[in-house]
N, CA, C and O atoms as a Maestro MAE file, in Angstrom:
{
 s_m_m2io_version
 :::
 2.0.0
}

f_m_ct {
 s_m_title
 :::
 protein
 m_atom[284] {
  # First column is atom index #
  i_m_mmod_type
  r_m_x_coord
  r_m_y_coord
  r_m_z_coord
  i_m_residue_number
  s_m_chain_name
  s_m_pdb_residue_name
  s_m_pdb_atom_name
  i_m_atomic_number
  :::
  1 25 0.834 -1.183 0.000 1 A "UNK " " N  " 7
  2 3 0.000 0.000 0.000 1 A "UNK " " CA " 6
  3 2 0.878 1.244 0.000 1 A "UNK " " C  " 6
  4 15 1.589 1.295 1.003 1 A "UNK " " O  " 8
  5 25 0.982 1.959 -0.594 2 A "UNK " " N  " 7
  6 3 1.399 3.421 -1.001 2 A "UNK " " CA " 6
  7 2 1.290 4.141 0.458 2 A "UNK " " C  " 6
  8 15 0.333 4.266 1.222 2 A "UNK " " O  " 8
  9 25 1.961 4.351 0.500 3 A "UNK " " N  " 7
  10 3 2.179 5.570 1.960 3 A "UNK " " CA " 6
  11 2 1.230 6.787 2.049 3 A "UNK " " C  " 6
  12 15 0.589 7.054 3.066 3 A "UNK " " O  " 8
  13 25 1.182 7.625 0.713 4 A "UNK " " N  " 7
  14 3 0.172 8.602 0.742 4 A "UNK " " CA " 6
  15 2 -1.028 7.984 0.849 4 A "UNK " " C  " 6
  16 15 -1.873 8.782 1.256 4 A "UNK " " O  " 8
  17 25 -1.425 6.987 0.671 5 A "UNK " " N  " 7
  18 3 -2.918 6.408 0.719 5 A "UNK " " CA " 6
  19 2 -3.557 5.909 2.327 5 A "UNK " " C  " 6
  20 15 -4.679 5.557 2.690 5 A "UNK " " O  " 8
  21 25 -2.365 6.061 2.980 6 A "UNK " " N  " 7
  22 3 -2.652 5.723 4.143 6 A "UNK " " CA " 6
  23 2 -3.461 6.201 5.033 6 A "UNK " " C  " 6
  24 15 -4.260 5.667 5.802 6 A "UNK " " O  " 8
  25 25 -2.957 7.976 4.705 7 A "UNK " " N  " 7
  26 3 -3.681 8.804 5.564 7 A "UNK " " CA " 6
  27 2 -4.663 9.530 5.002 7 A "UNK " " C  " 6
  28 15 -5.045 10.497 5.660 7 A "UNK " " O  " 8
  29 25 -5.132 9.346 4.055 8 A "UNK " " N  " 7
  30 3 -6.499 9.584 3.288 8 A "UNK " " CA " 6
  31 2 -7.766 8.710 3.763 8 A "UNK " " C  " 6
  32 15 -7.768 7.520 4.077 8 A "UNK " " O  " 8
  33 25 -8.909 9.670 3.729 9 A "UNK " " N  " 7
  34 3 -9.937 9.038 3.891 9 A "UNK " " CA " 6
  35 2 -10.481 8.784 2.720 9 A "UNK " " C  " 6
  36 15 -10.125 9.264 1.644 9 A "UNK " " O  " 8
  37 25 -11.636 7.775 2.974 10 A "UNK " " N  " 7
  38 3 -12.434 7.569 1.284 10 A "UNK " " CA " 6
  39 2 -13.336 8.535 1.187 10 A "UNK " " C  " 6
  40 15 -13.863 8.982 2.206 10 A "UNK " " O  " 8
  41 25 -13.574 8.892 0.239 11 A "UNK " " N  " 7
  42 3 -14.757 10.314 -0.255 11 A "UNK " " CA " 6
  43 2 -16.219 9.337 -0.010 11 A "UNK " " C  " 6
  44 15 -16.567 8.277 -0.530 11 A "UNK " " O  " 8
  45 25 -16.722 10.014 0.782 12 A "UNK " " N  " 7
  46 3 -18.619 10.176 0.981 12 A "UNK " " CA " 6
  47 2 -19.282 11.178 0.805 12 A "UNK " " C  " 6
  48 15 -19.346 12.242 1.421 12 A "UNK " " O  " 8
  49 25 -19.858 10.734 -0.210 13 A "UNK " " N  " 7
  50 3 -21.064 11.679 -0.990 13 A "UNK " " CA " 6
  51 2 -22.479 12.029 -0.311 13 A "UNK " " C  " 6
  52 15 -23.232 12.988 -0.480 13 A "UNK " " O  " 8
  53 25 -22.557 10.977 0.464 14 A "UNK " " N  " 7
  54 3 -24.015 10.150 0.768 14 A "UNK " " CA " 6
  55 2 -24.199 11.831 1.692 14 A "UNK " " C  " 6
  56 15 -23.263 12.501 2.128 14 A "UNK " " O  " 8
  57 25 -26.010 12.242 1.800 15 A "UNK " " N  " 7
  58 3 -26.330 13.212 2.643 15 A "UNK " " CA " 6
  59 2 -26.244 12.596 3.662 15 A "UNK " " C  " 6
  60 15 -25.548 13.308 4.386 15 A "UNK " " O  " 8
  61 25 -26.632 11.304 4.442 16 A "UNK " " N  " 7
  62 3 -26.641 10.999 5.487 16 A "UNK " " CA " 6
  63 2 -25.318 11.086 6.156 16 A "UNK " " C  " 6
  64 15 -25.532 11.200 7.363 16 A "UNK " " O  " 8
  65 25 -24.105 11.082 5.916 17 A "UNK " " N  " 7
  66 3 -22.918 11.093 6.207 17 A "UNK " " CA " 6
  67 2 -22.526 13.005 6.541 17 A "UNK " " C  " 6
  68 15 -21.908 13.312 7.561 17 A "UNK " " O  " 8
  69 25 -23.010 14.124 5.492 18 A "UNK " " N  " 7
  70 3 -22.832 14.937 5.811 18 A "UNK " " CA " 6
  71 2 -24.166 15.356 6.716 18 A "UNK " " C  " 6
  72 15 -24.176 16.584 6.800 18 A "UNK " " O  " 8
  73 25 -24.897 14.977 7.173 19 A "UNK " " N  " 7
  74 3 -26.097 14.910 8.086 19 A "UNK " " CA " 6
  75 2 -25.120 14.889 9.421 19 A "UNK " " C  " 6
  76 15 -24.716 15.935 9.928 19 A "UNK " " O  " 8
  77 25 -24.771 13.514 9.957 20 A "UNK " " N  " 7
  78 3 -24.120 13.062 10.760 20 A "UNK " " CA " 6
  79 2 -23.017 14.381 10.844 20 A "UNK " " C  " 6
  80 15 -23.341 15.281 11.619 20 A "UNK " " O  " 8
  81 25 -22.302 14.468 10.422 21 A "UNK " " N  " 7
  82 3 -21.296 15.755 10.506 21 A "UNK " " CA " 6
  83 2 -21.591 16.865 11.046 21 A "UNK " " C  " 6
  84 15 -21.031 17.562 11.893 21 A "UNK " " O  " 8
  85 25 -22.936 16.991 10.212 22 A "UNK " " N  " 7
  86 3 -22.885 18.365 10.862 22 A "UNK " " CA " 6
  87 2 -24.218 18.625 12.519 22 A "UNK " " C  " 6
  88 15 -24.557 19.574 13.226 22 A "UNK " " O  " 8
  89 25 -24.511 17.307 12.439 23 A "UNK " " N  " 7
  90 3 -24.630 17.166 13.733 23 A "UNK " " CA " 6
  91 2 -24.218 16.926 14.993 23 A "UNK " " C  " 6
  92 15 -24.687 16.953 16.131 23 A "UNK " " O  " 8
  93 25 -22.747 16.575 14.210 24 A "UNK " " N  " 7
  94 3 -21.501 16.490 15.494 24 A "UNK " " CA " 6
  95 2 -20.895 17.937 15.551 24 A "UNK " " C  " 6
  96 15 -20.562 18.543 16.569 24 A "UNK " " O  " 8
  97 25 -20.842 18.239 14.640 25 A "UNK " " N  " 7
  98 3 -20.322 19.523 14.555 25 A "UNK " " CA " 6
  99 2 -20.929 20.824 15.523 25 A "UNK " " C  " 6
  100 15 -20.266 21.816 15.827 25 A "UNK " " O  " 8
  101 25 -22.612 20.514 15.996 26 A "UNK " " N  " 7
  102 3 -23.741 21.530 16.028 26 A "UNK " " CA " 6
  103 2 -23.373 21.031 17.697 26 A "UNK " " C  " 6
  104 15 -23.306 21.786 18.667 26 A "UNK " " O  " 8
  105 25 -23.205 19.829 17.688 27 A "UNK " " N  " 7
  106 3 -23.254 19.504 18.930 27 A "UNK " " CA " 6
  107 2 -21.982 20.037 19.866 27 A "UNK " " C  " 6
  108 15 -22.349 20.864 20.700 27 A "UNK " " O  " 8
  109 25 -20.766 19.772 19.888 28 A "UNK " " N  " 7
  110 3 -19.732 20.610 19.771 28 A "UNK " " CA " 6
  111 2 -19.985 21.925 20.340 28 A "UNK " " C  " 6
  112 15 -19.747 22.435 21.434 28 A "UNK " " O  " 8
  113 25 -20.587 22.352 19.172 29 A "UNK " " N  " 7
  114 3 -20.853 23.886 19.780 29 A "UNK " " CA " 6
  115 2 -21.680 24.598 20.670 29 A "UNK " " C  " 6
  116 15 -21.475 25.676 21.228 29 A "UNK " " O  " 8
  117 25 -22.923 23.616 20.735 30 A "UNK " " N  " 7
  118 3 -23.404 23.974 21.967 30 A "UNK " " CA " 6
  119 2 -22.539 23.380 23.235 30 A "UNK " " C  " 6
  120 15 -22.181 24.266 24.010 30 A "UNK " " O  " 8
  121 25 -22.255 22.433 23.488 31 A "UNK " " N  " 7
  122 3 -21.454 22.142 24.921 31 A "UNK " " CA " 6
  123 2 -20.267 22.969 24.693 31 A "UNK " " C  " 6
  124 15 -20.071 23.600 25.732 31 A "UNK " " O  " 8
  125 25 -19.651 23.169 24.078 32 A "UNK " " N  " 7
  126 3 -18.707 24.109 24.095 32 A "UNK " " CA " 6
  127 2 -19.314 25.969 24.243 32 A "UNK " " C  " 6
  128 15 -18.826 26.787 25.023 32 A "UNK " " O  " 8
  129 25 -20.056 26.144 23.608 33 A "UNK " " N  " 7
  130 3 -20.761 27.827 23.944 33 A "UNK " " CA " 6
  131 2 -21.872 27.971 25.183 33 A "UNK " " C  " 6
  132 15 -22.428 28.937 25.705 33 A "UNK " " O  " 8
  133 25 -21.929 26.224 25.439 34 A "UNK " " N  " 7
  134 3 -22.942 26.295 26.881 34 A "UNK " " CA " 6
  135 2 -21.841 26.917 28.182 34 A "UNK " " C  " 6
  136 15 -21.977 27.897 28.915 34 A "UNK " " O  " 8
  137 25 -20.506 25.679 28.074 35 A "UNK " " N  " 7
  138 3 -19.771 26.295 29.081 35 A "UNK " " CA " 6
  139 2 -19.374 27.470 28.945 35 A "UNK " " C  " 6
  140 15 -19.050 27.980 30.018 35 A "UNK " " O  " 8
  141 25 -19.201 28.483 27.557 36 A "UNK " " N  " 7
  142 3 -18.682 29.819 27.353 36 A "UNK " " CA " 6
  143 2 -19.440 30.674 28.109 36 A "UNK " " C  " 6
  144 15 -18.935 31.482 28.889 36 A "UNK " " O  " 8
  145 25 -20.551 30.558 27.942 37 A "UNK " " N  " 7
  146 3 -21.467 31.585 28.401 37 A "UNK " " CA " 6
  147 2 -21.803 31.231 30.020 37 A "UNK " " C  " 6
  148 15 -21.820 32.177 30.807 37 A "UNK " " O  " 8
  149 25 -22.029 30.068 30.439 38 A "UNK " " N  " 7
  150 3 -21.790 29.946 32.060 38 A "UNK " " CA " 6
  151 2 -20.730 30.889 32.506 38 A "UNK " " C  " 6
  152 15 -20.760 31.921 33.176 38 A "UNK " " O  " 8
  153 25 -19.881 30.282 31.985 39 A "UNK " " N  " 7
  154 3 -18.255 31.348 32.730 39 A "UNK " " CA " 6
  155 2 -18.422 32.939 32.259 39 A "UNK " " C  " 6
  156 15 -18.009 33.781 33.057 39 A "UNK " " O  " 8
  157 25 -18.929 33.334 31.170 40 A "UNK " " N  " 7
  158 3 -18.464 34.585 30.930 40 A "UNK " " CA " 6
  159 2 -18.864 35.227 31.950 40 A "UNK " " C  " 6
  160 15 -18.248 36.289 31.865 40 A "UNK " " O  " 8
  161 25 -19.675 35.280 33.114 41 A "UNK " " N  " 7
  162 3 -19.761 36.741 33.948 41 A "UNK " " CA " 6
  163 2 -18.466 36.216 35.055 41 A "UNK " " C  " 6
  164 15 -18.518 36.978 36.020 41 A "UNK " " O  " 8
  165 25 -17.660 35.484 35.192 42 A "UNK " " N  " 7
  166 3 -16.518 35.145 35.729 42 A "UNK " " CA " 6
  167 2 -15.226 35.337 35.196 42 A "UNK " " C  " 6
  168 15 -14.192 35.554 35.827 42 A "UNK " " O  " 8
  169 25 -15.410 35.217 33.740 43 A "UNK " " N  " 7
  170 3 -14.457 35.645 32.773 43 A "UNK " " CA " 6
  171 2 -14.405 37.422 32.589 43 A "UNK " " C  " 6
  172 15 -13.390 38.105 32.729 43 A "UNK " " O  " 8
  173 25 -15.426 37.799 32.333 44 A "UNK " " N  " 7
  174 3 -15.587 39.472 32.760 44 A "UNK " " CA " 6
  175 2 -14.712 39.630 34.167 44 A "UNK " " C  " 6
  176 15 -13.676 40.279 34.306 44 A "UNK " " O  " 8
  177 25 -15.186 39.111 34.838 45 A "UNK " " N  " 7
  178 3 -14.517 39.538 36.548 45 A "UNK " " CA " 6
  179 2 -13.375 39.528 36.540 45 A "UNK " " C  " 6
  180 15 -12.619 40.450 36.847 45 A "UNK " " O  " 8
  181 25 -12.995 37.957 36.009 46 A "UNK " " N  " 7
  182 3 -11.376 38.132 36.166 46 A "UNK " " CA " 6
  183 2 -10.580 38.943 35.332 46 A "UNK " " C  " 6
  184 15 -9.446 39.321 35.625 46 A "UNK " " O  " 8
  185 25 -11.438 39.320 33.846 47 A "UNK " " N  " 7
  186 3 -10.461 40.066 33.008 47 A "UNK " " CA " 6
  187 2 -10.285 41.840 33.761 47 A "UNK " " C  " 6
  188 15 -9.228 42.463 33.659 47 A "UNK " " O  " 8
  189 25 -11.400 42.346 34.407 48 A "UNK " " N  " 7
  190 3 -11.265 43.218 34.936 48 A "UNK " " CA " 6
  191 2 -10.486 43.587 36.050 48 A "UNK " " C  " 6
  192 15 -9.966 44.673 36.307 48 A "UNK " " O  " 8
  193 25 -10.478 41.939 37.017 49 A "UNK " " N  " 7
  194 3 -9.126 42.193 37.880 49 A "UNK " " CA " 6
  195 2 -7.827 42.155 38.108 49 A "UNK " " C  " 6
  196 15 -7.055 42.137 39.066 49 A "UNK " " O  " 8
  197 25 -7.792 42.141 36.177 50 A "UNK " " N  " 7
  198 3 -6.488 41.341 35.494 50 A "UNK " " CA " 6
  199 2 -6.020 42.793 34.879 50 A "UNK " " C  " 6
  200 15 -4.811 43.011 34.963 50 A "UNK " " O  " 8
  201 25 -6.789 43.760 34.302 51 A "UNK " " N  " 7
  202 3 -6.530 44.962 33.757 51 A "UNK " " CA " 6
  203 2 -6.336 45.970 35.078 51 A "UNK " " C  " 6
  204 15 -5.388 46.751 34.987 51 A "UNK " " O  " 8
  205 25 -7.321 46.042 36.568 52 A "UNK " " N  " 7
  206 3 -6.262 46.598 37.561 52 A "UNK " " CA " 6
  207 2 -5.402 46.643 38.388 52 A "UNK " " C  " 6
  208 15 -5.027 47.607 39.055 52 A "UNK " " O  " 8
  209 25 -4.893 45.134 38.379 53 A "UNK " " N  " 7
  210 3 -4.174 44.657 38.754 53 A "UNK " " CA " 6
  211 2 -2.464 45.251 37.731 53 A "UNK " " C  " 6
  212 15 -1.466 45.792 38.207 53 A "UNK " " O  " 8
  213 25 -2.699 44.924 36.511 54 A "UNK " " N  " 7
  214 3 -2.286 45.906 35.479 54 A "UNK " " CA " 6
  215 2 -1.273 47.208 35.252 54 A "UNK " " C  " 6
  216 15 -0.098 47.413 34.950 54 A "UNK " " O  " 8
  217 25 -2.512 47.982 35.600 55 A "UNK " " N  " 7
  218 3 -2.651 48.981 35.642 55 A "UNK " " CA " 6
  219 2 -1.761 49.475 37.195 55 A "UNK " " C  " 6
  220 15 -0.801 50.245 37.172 55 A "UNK " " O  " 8
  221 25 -2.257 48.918 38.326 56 A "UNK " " N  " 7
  222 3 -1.711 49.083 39.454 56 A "UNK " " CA " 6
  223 2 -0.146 48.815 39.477 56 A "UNK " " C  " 6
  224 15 0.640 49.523 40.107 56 A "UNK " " O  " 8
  225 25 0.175 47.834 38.801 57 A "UNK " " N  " 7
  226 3 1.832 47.146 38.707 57 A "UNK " " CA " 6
  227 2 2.755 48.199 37.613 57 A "UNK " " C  " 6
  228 15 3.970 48.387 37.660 57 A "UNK " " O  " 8
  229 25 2.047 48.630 36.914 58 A "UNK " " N  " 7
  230 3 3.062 49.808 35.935 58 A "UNK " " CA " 6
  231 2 2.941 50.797 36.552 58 A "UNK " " C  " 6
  232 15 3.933 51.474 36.284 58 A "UNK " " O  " 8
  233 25 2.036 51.558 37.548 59 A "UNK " " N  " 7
  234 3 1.906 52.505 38.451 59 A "UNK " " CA " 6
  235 2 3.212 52.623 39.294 59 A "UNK " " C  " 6
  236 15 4.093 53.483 39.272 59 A "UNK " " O  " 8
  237 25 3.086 51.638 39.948 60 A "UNK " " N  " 7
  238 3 4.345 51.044 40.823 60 A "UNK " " CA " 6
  239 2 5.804 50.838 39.846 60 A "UNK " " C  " 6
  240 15 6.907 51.091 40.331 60 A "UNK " " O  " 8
  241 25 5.684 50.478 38.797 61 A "UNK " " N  " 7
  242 3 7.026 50.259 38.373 61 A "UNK " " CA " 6
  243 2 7.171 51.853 37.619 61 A "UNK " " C  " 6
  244 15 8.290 52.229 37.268 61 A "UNK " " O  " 8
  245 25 6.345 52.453 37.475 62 A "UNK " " N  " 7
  246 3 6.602 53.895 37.242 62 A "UNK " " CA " 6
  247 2 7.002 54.871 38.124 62 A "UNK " " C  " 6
  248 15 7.796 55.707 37.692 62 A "UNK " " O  " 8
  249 25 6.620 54.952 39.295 63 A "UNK " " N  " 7
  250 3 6.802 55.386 40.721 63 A "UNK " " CA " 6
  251 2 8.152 55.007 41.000 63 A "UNK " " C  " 6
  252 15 8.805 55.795 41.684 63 A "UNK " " O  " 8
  253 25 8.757 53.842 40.563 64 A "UNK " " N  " 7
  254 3 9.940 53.451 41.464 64 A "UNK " " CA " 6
  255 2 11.319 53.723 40.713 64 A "UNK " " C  " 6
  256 15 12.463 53.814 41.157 64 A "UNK " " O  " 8
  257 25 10.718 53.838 39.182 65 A "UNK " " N  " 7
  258 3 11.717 54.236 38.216 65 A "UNK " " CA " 6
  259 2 11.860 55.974 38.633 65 A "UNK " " C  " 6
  260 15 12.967 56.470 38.843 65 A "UNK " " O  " 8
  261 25 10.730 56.685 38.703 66 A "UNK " " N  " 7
  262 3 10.833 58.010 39.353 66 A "UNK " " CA " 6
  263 2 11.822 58.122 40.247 66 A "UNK " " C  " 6
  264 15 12.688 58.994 40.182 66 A "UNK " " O  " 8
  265 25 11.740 57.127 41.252 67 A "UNK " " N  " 7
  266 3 12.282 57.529 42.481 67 A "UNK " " CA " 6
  267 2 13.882 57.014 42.479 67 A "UNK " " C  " 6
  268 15 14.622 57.412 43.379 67 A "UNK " " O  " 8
  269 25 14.530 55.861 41.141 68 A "UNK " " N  " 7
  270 3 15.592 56.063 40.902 68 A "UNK " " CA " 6
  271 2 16.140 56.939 40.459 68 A "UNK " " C  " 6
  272 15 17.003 57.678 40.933 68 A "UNK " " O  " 8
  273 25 15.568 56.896 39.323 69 A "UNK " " N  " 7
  274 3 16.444 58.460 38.519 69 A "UNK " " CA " 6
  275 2 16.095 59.486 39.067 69 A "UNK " " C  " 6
  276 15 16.182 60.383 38.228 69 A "UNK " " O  " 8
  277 25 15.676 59.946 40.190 70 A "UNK " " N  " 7
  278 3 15.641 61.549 40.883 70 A "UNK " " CA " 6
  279 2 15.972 61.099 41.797 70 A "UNK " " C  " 6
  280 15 15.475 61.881 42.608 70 A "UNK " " O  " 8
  281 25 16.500 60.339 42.390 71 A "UNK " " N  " 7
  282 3 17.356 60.263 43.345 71 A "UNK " " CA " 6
  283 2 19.083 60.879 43.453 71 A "UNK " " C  " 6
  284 15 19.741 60.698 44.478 71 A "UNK " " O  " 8
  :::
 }
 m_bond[283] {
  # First column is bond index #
  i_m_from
  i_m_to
  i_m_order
  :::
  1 1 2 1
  2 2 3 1
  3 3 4 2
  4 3 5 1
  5 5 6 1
  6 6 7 1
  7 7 8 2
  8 7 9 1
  9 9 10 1
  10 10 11 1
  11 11 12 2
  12 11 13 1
  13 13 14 1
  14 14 15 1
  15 15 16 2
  16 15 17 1
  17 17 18 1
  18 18 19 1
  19 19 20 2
  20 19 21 1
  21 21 22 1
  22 22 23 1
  23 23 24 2
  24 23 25 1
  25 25 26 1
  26 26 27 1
  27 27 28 2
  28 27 29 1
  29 29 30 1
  30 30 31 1
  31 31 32 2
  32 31 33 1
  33 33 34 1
  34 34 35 1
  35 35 36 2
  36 35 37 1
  37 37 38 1
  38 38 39 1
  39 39 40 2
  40 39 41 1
  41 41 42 1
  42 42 43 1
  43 43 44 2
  44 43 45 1
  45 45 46 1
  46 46 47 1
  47 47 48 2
  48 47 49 1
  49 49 50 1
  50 50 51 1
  51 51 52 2
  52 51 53 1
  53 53 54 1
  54 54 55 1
  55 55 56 2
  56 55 57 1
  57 57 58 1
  58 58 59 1
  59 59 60 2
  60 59 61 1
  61 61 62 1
  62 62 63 1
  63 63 64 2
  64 63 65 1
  65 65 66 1
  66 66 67 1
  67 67 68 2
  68 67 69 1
  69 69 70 1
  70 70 71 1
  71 71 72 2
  72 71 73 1
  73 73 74 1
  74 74 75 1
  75 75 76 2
  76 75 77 1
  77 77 78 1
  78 78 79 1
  79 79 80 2
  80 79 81 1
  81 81 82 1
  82 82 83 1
  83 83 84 2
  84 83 85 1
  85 85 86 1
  86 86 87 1
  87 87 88 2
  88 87 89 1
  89 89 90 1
  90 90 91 1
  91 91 92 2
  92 91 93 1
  93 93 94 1
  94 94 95 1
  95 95 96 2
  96 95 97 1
  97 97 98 1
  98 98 99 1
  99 99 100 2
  100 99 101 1
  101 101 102 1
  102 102 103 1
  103 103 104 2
  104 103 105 1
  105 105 106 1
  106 106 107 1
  107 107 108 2
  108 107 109 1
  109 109 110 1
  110 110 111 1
  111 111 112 2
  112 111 113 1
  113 113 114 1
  114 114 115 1
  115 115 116 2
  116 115 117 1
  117 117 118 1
  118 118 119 1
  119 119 120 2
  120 119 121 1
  121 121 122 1
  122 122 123 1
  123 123 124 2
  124 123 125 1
  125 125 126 1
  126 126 127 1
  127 127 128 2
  128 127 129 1
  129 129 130 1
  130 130 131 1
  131 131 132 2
  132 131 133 1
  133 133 134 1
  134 134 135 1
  135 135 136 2
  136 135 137 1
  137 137 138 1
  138 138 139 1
  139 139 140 2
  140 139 141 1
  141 141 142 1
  142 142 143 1
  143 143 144 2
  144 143 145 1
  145 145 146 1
  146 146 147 1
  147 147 148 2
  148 147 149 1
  149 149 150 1
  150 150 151 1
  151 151 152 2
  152 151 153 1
  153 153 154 1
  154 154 155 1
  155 155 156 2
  156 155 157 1
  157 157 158 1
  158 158 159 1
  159 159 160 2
  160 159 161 1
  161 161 162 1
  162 162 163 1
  163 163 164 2
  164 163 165 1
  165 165 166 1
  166 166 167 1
  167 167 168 2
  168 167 169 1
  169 169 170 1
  170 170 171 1
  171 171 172 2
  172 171 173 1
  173 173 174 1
  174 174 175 1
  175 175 176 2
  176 175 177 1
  177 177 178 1
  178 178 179 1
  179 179 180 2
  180 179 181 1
  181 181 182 1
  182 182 183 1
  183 183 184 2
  184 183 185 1
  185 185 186 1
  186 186 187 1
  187 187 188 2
  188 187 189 1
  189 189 190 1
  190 190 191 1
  191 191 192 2
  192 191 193 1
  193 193 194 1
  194 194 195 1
  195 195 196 2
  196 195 197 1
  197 197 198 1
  198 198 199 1
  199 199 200 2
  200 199 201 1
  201 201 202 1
  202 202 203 1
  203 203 204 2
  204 203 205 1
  205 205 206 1
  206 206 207 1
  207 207 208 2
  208 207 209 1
  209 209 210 1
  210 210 211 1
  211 211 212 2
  212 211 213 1
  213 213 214 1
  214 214 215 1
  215 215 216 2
  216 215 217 1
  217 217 218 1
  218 218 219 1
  219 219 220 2
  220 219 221 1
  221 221 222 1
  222 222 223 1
  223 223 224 2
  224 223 225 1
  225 225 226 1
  226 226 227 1
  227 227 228 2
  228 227 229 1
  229 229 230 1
  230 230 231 1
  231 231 232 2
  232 231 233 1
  233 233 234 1
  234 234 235 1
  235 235 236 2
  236 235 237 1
  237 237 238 1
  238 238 239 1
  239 239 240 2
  240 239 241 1
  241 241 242 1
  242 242 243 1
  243 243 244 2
  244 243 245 1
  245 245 246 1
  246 246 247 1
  247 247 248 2
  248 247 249 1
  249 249 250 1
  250 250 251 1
  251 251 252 2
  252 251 253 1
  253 253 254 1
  254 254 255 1
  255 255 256 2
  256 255 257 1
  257 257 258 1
  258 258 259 1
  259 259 260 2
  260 259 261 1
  261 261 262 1
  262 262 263 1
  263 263 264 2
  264 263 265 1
  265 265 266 1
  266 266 267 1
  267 267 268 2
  268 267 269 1
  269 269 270 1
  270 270 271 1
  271 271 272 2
  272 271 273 1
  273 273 274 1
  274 274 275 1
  275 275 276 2
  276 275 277 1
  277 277 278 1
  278 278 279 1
  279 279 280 2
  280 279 281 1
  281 281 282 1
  282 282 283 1
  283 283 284 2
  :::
 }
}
């Protein structure tokens, strides 16, 4: 058997086959966008305590660079 033939699949035409597909496919995305949307008001939270947290740490590394060079 030919090496390139190995990792090829056989072509299906049949609707029932792209039926099946794209019902795995549909499915997928809801358990996957079910858990998205559970988390997002947690994902909001943390991204917000992630931007002042941020924000607070370049404050500080700005402050301290001040206080080298004018020293």
């Amino acid at each position: 058997m030919n090496t390139a033939m190995k990792k090829k699949s056989a072509r299906d035409d049949r609707k029932s086959a792209a039926s099946i597909g794209y019902v795995g496919i549909a499915m997928f995305a809801i358990v996957f966008g079910t858990i998205v949307i559970l988390d997002l008001s947690a994902l909001m939270r943390d991204g917000r305590m992630f931007i002042m947290n941020w924000r607070d740490g370049i404050g500080r590394l700005v402050r301290w660079i001040r206080r080298k060079l004018c020293a």
